[in-house]
C-alpha positions as CSV (number, residue, x, y, z in Angstrom):
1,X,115.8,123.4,80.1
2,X,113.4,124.0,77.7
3,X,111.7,127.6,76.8
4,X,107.7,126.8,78.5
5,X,106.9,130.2,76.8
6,X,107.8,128.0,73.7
7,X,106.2,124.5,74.5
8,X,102.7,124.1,72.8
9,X,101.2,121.3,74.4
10,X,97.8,121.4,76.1
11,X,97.2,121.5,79.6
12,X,96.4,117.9,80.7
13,X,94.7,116.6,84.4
14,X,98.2,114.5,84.8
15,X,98.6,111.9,88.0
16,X,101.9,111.2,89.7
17,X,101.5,107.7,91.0
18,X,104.4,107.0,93.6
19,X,105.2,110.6,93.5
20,X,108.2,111.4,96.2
21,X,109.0,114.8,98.5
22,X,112.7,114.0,98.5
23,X,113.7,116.3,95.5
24,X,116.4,114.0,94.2
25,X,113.4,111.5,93.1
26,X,112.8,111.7,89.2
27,X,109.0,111.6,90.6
28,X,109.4,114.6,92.3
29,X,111.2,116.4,89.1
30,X,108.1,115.3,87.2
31,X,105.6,116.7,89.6
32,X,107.5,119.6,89.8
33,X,108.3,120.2,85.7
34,X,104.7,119.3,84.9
35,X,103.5,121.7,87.1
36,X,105.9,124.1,84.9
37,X,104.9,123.3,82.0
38,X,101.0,124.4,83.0
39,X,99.6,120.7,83.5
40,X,97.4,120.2,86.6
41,X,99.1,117.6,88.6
42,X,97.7,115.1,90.8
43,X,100.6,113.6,92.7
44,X,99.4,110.0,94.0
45,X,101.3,108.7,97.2
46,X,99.4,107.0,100.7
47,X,102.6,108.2,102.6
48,X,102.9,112.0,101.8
49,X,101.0,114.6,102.4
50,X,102.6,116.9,99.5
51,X,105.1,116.8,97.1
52,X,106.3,119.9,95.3
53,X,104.0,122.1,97.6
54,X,101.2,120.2,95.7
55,X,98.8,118.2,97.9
56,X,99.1,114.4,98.0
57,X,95.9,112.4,97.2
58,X,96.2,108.6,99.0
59,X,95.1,106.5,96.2
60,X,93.5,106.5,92.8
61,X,90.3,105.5,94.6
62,X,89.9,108.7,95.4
63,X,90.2,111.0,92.4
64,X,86.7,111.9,90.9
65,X,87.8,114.0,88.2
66,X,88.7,113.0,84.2
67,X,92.7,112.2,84.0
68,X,94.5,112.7,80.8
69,X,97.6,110.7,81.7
70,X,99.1,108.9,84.8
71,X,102.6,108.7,84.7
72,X,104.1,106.1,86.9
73,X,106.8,105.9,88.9
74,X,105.9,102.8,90.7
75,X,108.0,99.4,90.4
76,X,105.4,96.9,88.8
77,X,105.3,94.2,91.1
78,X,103.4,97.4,93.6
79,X,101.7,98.1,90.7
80,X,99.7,95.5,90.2
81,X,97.2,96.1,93.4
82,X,96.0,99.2,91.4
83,X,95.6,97.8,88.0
84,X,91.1,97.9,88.6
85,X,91.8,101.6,90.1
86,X,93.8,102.5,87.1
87,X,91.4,101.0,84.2
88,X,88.2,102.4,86.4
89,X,89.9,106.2,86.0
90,X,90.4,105.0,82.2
91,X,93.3,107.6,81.4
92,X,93.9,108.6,77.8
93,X,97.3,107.2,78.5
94,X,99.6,105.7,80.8
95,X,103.6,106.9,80.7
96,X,106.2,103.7,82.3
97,X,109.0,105.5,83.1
98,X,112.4,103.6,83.5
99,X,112.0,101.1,86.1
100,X,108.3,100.6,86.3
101,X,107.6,98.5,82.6
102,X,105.2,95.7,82.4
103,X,104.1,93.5,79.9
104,X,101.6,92.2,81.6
105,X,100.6,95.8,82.9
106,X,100.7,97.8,79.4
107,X,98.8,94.5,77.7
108,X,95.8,94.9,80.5
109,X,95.6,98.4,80.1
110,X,95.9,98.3,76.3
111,X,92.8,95.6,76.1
112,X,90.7,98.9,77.5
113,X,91.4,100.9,74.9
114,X,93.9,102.9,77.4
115,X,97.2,103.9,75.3
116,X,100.3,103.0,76.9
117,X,104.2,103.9,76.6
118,X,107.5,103.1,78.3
119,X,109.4,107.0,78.3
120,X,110.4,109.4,80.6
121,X,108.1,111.7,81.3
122,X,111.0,114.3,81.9
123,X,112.6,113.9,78.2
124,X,109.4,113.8,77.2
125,X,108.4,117.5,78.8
126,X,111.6,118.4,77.8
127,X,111.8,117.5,73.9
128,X,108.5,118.7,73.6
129,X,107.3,115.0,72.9
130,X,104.6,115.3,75.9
């Protein structure tokens, strides 16, 4: 694992949407990394009440504060009902990670001036790419 005394990135208002409790879940490695790395994370799921010891918030509906980047770990076809939610919290960017790419998705968002990109938010922290 990377050196975080090392990693220069800013801190960033980062949401978790689909974010899991069950540890082995990539989303739950992201939650907890982020949180590592000094980002203030948001983790997004209507069926948990934490993940990583971080409170859960149900929806996107419901955040009222400026986002820097949503990173999703949701399959797109469950995606899709949040598309308005996710252009109305007009994020500087939105990370796909394996499994949840969209055309269709990254081409709406992209038409809002949102930046989009298919990566792993995990090699990402790690590589210092983030």
């Amino acid at each position: 694992m990377a050196e975080r005394s090392n990693h220069q990135s800013e801190q960033e208002v980062v949401v978790v949407l689909g974010a899991s409790p069950k540890p082995e879940r990539y989303s739950f490695k992201a939650v907890k990394l982020l949180a590592e790395y000094g980002h203030r994370v948001l983790p997004v799921n209507p069926y948990h009440h934490e993940v990583a010891g971080i409170t859960c918030v149900a929806g996107l509906d419901q955040l009222n504060e400026k986002v820097d980047t949503v990173s999703v770990y949701v399959r797109a076809n469950l995606l899709e009902k949040d598309l308005a939610q996710l252009i109305a919290l007009a994020p500087r960017r939105v990370i796909f990670n394996p499994g949840t790419e969209s055309d269709e998705m990254m081409a709406a968002l992209a038409e809002v001036g949102i930046a989009c990109e298919e990566a792993c938010t995990l090699v990402l922290l790690r590589t210092g790419q983030y």
